[in-house]
C-alpha positions, 0 to 999 in steps of 0.5 A, spaced: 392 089 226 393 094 220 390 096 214 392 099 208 389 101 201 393 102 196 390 105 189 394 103 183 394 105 176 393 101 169 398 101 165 393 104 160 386 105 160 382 097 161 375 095 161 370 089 159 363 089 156 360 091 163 365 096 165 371 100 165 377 102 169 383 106 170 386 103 177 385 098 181 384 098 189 389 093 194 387 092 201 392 090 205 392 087 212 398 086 217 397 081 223 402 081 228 403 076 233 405 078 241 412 074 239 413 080 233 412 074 228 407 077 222 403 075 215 400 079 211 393 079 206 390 082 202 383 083 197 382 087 191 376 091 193 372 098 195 378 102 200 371 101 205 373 095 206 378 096 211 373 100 215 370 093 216 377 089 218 378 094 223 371 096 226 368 089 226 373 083 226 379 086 229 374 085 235 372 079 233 379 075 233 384 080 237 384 075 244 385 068 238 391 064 238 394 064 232 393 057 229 386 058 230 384 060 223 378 057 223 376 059 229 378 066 226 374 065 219 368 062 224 368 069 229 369 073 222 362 071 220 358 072 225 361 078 226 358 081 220 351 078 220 348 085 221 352 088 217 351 083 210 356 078 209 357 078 202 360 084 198 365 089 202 364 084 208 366 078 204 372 082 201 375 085 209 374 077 211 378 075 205 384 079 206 384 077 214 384 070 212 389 070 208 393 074 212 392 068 218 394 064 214 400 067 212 402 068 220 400 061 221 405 058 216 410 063 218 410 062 225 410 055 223 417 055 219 413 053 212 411 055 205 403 056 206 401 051 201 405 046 205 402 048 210 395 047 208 397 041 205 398 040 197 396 035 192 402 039 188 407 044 187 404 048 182 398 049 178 397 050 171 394 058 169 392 061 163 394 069 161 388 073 161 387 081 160 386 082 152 380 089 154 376 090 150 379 098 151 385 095 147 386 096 140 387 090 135 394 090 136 395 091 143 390 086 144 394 080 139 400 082 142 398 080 149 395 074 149 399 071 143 406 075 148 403 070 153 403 064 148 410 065 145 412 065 153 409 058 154 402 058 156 398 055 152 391 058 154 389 065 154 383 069 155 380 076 152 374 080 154 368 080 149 361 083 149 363 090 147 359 095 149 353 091 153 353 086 148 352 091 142 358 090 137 357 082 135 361 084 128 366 087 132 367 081 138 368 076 132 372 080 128 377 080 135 377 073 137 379 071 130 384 076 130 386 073 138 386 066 134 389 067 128 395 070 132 395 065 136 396 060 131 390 053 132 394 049 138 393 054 145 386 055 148 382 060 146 377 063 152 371 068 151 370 072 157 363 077 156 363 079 163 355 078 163 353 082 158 350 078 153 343 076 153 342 068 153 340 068 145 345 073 143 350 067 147 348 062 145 348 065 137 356 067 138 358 061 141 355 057 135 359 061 131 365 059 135 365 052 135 373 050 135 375 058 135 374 058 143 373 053 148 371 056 154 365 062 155 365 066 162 359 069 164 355 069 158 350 072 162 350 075 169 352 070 174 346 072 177 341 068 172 343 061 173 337 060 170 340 063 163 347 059 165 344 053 166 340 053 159 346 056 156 351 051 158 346 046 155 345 050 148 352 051 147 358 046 146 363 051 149 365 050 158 361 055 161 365 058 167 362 063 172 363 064 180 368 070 181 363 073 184 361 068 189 361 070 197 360 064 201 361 056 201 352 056 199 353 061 193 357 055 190 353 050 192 347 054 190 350 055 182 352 047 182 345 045 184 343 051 178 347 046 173 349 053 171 357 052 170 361 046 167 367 050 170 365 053 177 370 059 179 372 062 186 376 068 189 380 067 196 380 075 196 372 075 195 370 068 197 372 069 204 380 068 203 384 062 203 378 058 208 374 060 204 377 058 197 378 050 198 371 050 202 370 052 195 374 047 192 371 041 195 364 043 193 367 042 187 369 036 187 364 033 190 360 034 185 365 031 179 366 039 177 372 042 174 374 048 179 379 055 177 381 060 181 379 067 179 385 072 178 390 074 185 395 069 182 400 070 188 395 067 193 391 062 188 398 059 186 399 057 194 391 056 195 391 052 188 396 047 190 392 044 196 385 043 192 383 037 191 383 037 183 384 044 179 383 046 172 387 052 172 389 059 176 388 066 172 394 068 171 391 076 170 394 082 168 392 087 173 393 083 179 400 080 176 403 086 175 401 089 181 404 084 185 411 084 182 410 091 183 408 091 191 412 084 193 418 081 193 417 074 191 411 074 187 411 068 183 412 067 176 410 064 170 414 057 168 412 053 163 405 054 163 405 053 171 406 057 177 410 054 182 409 058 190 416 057 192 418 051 197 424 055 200 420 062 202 415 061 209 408 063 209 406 067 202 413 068 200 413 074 200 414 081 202 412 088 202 415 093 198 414 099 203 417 104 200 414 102 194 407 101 196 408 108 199 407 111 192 400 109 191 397 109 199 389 111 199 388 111 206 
């Protein structure tokens, strides 16, 4: 097993109403079988992450057979019950699993979304990024550059400011739909920086302007979720931080979201993510994947039902940039390809070298 971290600049300054940034953190993980076959994982996460995979789990799951996935996940958990599974835990776990389960498929011969057993061969996305940070042109742009490519659901950060600039996040989202045009999908993402009035006051204004509304609080509030979601007319969307299978079932039992969302690099990888799903599913509630397009678009294939995988600047680029056979945008979908094994990809070396952070 080893364990890389990458640290990757923006392509310019970013930020949503409840942070900013100016790179993105990658922790990659390599597992290679005793007959020399590999798969590769990864988290966007804190670079202590990559403490964990190597001083926990690596011990964890060493001795394992490597079609034993779930064994694997199961001796993970377990390992980090002292340590606190969610957060950093939950992010190490997540770049393992996936990594397992990219070496299963390639040892197996076959694309892992075959592997795990699809419902389909690709998976709707919408383009997301439009930061708050960008100026009105560079935000326009963007997302009406994705729409003229085919996609025809898009999302923007709002909430400006902790939620101080209400004029300012109207007057962006009305530039965003004027640029796009009335037929694609506008979504509002606040990042949770309003307070449950100021939400459901914005989103009155939008009626047939926006048909989405992510995190209008923080998640951490179903409470506050749930009676907005009744309130309001918009989809109210939420799960990215979501660690573990009982977080989603917990945020179901709230009536916090119509639309639940999951992480295979938070949620404890790809095991993880379609636990996820079938919590989803079983509840009659529409599922979507949060960012990590590359992963999701293999994950996304083998759910029972999904809405759409965030097709989101920061991580698509990165992807491109690190990996030969990052997939791409087609119609609106993203198809894993059929005729590469296990994630279809591989890693950029010398590329990559550029950004090491430990």
């Amino acid at each position: 097993m080893e364990t890389s971290v990458f640290r990757i600049p923006t392509d310019r300054p970013e930020a949503d109403g409840t942070f900013a940034w100016d790179s993105t953190t990658m922790v990659l993980v390599q597992l290679v079988a005793e007959d020399g076959t590999s798969g590769i994982g990864w988290s966007y996460a804190s670079g202590a992450a990559a403490a964990v995979v190597q001083d926990v789990l690596r011990p964890a799951i060493a001795e394992l057979d490597l079609v034993d996935v779930g064994g694997a996940w199961s001796a993970m958990v377990a390992a980090v019950r002292n340590i606190g599974r969610q957060g950093i835990a939950a992010t190490a776990i997540s770049a393992v699993d996936v990594a397992l389960w990219d070496l299963k498929a390639r040892a197996q011969g076959l694309p892992l979304f075959r592997l795990l057993g699809p419902y389909r061969d690709s998976v709707p996305i919408y383009g997301s990024g439009g930061f708050t940070s960008y100026t009105m042109d560079e935000l326009t742009t963007q997302l009406g550059g994705w729409v003229a490519a085919g996609i025809p659901r898009v999302k923007m950060k709002i909430g400006t400011a902790w939620g101080t600039q209400l004029e300012v996040d109207r007057e962006r989202i009305l530039a965003v739909r004027d640029a796009i045009g009335p037929g694609p999908e506008l979504f509002v993402d606040a990042n949770g920086a309003y307070t449950a009035k100021q939400a459901i006051r914005l989103a009155g204004d939008l009626d047939g302007i926006a048909s989405y509304f992510e995190e209008p609080v923080s998640s951490d509030q179903l409470d506050q979720l749930a009676l907005i979601r009744r309130e309001i007319k918009q989809d109210v969307a939420a799960g990215e931080y979501g660690w573990d299978p009982w977080y989603f079932r917990a945020m179901l039992d709230a009536g916090a979201v119509d639309i639940l969302q999951a992480d295979a690099t938070r949620c404890l990888g790809v095991t993880g993510f379609l636990m996820a799903a079938e919590i989803a599913y079983s509840a009659g509630i529409p599922f979507s994947a949060h960012c990590s397009p590359t992963i999701h678009a293999h994950a996304g294939c083998a759910a029972p039902q999904i809405a759409h995988v965030e097709y989101f600047h920061d991580h698509a680029r990165i992807e491109s940039m690190l990996f030969e056979g990052a997939p791409q945008p087609k119609g609106g979908h993203l198809s894993p390809a059929a005729d590469r094994v296990g994630l279809g990809l591989e890693l950029k070396r010398a590329d990559a070298e550029a950004y090491r952070a430990a």
